[in-house]
BABAKOL-993984 format. One record per atom (N, C-alpha, C, O, CB): residue in three letters; x, y, z. Coordinates in steps of 0.001 Angstrom, whole numbers. Glycine has a CB too. Layout:
+------+---------+---------+---------+
| rest |    east |   north |      up |
+------+---------+---------+---------+
|  ALA |       X |       Y |       Z |
...
+------+---------+---------+---------+
REM end
This chain:
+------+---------+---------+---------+
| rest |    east |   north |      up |
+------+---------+---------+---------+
|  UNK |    2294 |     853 |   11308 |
|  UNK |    2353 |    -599 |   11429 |
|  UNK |    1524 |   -1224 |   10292 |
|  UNK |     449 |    -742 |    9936 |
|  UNK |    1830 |   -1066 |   12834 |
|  UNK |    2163 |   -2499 |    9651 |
|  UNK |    1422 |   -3181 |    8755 |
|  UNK |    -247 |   -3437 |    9169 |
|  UNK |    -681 |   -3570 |   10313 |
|  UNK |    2202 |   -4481 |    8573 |
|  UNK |    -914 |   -3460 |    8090 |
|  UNK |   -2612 |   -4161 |    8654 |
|  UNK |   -2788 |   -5109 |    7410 |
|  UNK |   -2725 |   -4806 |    6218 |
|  UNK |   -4300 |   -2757 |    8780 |
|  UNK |   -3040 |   -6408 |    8022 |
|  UNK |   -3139 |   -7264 |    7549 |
|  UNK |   -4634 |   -7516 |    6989 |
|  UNK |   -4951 |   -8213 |    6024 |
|  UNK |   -2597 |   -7993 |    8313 |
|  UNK |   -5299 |   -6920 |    7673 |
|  UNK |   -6862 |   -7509 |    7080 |
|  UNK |   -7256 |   -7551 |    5252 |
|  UNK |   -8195 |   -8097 |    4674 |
|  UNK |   -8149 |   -6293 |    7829 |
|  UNK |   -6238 |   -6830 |    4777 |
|  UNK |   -7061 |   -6551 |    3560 |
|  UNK |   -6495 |   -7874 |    2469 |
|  UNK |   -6891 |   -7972 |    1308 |
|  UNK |   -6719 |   -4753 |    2917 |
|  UNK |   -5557 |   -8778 |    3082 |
|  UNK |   -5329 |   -9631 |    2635 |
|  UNK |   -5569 |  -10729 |    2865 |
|  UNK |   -5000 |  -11608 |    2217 |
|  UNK |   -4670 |   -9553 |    2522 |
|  UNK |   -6698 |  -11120 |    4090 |
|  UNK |   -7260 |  -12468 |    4425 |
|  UNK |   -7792 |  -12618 |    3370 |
|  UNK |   -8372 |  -11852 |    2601 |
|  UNK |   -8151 |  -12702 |    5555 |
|  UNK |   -7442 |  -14231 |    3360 |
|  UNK |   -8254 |  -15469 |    2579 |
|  UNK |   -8013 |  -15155 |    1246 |
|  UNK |   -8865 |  -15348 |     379 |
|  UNK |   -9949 |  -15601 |    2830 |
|  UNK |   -6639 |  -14569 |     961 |
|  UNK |   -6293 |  -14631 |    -717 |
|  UNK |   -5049 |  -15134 |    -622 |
|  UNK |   -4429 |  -15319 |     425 |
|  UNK |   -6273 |  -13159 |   -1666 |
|  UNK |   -4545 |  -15439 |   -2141 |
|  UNK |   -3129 |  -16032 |   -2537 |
|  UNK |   -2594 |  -14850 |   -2951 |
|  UNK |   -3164 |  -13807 |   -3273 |
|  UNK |   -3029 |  -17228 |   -3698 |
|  UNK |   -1329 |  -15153 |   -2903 |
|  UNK |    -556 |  -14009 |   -3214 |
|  UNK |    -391 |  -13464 |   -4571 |
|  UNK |     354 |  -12513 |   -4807 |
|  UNK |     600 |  -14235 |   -2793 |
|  UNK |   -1115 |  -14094 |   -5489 |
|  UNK |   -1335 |  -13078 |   -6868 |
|  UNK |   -2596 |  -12126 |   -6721 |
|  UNK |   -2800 |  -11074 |   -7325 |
|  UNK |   -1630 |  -14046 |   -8354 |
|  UNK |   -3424 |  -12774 |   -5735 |
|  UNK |   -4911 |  -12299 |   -5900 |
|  UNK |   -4626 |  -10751 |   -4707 |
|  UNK |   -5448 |   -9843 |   -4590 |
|  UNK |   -6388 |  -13872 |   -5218 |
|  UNK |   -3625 |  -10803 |   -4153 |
|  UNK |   -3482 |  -10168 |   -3307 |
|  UNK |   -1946 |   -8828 |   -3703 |
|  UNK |   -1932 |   -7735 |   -3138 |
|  UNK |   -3425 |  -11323 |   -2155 |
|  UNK |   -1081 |   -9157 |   -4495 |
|  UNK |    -697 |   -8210 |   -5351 |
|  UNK |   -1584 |   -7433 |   -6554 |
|  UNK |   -1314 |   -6274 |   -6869 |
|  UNK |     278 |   -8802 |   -5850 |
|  UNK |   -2593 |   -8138 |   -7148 |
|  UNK |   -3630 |   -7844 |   -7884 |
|  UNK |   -4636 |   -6675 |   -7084 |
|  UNK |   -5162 |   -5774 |   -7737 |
|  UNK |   -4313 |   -9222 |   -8201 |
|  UNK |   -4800 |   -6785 |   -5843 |
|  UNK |   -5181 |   -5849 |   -5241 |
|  UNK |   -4111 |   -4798 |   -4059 |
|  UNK |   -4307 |   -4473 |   -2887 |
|  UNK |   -6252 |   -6525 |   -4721 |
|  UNK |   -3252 |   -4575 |   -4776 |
|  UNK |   -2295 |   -3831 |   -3838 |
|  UNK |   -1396 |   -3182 |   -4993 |
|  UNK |   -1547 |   -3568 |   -6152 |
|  UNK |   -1383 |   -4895 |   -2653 |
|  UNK |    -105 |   -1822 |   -4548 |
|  UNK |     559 |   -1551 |   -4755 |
|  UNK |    1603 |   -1412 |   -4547 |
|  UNK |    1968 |    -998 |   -3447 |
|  UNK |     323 |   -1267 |   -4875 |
|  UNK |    2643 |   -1769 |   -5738 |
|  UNK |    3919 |   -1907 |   -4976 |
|  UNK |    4477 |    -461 |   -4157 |
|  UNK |    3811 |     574 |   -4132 |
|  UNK |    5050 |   -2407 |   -6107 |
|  UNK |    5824 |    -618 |   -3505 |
|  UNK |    5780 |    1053 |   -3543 |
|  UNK |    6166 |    1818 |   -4309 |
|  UNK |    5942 |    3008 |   -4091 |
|  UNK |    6276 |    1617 |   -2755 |
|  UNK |    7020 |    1349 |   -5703 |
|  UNK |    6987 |    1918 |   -6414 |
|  UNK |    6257 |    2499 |   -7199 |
|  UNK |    6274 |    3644 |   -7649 |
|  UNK |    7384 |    1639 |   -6625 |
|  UNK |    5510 |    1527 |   -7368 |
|  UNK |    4203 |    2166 |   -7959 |
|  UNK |    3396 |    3401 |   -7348 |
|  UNK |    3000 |    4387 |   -7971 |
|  UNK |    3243 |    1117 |   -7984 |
|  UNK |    3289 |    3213 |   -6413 |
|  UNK |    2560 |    4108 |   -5251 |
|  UNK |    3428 |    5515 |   -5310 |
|  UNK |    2744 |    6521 |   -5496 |
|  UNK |    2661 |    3292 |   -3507 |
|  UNK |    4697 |    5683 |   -5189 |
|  UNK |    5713 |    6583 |   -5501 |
|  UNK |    5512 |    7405 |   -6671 |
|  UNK |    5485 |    8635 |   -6703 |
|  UNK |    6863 |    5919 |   -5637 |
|  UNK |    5315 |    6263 |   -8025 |
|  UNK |    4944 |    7320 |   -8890 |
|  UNK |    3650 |    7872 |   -9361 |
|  UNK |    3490 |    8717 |  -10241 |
|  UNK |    5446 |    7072 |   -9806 |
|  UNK |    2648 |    7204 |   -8566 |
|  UNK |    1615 |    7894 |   -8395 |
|  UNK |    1567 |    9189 |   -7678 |
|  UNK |     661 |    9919 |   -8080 |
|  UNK |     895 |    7159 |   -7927 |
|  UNK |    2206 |    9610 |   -6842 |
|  UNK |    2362 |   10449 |   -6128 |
|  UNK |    3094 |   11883 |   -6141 |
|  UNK |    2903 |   12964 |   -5585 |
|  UNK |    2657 |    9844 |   -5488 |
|  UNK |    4110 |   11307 |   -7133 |
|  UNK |    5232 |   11674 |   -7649 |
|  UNK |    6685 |   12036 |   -6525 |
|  UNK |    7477 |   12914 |   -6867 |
|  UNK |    4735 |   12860 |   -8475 |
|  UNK |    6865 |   11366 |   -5385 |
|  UNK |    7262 |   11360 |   -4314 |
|  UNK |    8598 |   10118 |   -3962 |
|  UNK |    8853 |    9214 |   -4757 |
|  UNK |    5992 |   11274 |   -3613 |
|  UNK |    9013 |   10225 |   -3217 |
|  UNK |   10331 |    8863 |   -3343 |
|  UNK |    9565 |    8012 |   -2638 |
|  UNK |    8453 |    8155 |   -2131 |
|  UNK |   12114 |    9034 |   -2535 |
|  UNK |   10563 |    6803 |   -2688 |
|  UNK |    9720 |    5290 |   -2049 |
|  UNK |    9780 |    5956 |    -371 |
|  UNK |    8744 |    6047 |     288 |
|  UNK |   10936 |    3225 |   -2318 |
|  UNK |   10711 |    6254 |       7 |
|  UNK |   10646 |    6865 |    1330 |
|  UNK |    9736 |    7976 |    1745 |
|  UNK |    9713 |    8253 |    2944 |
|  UNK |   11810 |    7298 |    1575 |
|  UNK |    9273 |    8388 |    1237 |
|  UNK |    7954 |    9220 |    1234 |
|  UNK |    6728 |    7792 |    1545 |
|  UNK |    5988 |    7592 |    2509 |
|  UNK |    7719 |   10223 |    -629 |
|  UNK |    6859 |    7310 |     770 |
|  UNK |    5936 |    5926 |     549 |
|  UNK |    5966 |    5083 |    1959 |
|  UNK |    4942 |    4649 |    2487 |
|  UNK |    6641 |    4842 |    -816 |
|  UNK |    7365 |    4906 |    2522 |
|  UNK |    7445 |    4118 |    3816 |
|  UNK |    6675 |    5145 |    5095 |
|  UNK |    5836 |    4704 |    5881 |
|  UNK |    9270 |    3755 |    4166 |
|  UNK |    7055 |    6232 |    5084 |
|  UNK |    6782 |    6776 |    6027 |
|  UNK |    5569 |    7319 |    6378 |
|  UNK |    5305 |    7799 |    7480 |
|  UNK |    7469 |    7403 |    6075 |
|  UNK |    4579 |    7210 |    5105 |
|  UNK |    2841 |    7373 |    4843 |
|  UNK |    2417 |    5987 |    5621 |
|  UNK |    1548 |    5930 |    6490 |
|  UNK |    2220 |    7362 |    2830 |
|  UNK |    3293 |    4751 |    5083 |
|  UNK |    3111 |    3652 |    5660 |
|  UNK |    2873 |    3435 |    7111 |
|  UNK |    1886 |    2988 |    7696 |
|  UNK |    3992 |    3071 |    5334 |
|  UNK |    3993 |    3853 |    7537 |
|  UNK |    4335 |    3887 |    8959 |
|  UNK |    3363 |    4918 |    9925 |
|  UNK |    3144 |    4683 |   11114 |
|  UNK |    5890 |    4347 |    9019 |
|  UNK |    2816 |    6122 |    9178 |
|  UNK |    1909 |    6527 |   10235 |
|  UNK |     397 |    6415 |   10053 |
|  UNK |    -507 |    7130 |   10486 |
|  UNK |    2185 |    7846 |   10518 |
|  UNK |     371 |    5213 |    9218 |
|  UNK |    -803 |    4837 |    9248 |
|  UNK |   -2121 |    5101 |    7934 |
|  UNK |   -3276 |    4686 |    7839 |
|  UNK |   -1041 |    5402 |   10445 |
|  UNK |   -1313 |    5938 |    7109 |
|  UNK |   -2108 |    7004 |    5892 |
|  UNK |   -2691 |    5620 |    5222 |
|  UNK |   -3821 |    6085 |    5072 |
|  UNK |    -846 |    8254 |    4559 |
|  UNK |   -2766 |    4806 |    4905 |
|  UNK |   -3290 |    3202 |    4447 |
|  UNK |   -2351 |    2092 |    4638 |
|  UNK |   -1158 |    2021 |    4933 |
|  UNK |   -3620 |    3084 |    2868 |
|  UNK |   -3230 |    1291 |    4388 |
|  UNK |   -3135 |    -145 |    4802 |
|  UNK |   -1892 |    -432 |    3546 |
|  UNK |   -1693 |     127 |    2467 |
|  UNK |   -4874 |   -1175 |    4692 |
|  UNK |   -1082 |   -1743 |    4359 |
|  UNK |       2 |   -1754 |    3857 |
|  UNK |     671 |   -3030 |    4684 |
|  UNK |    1045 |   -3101 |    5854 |
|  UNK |     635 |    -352 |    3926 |
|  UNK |     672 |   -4116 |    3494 |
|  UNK |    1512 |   -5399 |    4312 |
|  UNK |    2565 |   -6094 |    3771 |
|  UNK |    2477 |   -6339 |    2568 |
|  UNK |     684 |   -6519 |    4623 |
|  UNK |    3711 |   -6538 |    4467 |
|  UNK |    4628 |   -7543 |    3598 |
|  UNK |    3698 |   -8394 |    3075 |
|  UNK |    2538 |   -8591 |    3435 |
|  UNK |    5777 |   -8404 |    4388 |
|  UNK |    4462 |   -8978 |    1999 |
|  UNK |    5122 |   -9956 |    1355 |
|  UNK |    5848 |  -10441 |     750 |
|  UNK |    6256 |  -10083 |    -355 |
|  UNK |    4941 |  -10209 |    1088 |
|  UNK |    6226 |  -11592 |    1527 |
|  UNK |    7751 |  -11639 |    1657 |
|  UNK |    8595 |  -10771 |    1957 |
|  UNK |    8442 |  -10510 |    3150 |
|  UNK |    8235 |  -11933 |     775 |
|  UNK |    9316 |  -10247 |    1568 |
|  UNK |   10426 |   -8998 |    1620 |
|  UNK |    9553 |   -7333 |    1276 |
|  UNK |    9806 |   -6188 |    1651 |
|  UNK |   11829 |   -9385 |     123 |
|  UNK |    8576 |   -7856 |     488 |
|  UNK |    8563 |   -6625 |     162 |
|  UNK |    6895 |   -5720 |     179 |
|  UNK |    5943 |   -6277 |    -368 |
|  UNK |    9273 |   -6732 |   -1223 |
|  UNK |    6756 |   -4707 |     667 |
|  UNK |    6303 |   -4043 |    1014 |
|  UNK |    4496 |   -3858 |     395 |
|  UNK |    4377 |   -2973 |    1242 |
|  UNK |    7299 |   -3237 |     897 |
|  UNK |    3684 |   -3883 |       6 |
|  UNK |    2159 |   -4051 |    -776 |
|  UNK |    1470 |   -2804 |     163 |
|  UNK |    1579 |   -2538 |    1360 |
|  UNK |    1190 |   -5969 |    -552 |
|  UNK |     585 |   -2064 |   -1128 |
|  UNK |    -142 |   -1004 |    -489 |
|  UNK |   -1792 |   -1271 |   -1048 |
|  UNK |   -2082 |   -1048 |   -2223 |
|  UNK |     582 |     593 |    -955 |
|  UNK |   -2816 |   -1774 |     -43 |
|  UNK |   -4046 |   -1738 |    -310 |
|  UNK |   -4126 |    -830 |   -1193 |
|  UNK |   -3600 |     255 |    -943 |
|  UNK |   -4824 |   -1588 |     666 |
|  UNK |   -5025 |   -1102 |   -2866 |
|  UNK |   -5381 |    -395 |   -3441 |
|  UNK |   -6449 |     121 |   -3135 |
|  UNK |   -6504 |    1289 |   -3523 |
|  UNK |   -5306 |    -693 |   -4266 |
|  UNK |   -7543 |    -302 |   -2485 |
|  UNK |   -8569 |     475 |   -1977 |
|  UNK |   -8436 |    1598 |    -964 |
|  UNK |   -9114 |    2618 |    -839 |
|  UNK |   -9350 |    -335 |   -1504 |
|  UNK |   -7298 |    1116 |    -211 |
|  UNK |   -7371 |    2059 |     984 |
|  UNK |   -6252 |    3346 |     273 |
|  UNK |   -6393 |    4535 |     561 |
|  UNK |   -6730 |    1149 |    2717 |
|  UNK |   -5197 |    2852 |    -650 |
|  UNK |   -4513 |    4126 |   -1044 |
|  UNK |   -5366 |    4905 |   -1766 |
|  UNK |   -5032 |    6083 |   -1637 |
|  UNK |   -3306 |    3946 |   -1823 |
|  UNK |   -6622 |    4732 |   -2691 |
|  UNK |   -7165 |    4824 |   -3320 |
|  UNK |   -7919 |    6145 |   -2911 |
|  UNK |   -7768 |    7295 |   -3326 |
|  UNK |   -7572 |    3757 |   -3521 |
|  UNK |   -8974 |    5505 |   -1753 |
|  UNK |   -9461 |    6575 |    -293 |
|  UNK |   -8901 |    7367 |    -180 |
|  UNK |   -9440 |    8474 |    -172 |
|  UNK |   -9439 |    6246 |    1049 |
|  UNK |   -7453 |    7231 |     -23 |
|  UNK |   -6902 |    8407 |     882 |
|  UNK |   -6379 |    9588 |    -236 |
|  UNK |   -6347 |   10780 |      70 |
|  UNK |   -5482 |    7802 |    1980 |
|  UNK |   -5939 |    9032 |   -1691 |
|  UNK |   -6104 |    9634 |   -2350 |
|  UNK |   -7096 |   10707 |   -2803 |
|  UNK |   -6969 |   11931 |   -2766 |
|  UNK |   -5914 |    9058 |   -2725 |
|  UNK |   -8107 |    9962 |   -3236 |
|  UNK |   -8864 |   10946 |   -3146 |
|  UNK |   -9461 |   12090 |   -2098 |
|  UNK |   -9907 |   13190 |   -2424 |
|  UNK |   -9512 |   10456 |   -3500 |
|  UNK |   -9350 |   11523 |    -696 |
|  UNK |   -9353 |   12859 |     366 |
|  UNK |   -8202 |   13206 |     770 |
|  UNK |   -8130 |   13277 |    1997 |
|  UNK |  -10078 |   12719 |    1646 |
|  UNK |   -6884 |   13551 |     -22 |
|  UNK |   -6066 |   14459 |      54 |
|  UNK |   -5902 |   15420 |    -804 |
|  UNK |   -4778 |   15917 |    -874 |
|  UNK |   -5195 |   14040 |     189 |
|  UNK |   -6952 |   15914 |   -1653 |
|  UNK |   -7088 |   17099 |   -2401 |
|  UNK |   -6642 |   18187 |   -1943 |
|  UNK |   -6759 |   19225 |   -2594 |
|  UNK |   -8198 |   17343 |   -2678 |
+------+---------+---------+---------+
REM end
């Protein structure tokens, strides 16, 4: 499920500025966007619409990155 907290009290540049799309996130990973939804979905980081489309906390992908060595 989406978590919204990491985007209180910003505008939506300040808040893509701190997030990833999923593409992006995909090729960080080197994995498909559906790989990307389904990290989403069980919770592996924070992750909220906007608008249509999908934003991945850079801090929290960031975290989890690094403790999935």
């Amino acid at each position: 499920m989406a978590d919204r907290q990491f985007l209180e009290n910003t505008d939506r540049n300040n808040a893509e500025k701190r997030s990833y799309s999923v593409s992006e996130a995909a090729e960080i990973l080197g994995v498909s966007k559906r790989s990307i939804y389904n990290l989403c979905a069980s919770g592996a980081f924070k992750s909220v619409r906007i608008g249509t489309k999908l934003r991945i906390s850079r801090k929290s992908f960031d975290e989890w990155l690094d403790g999935s060595d």
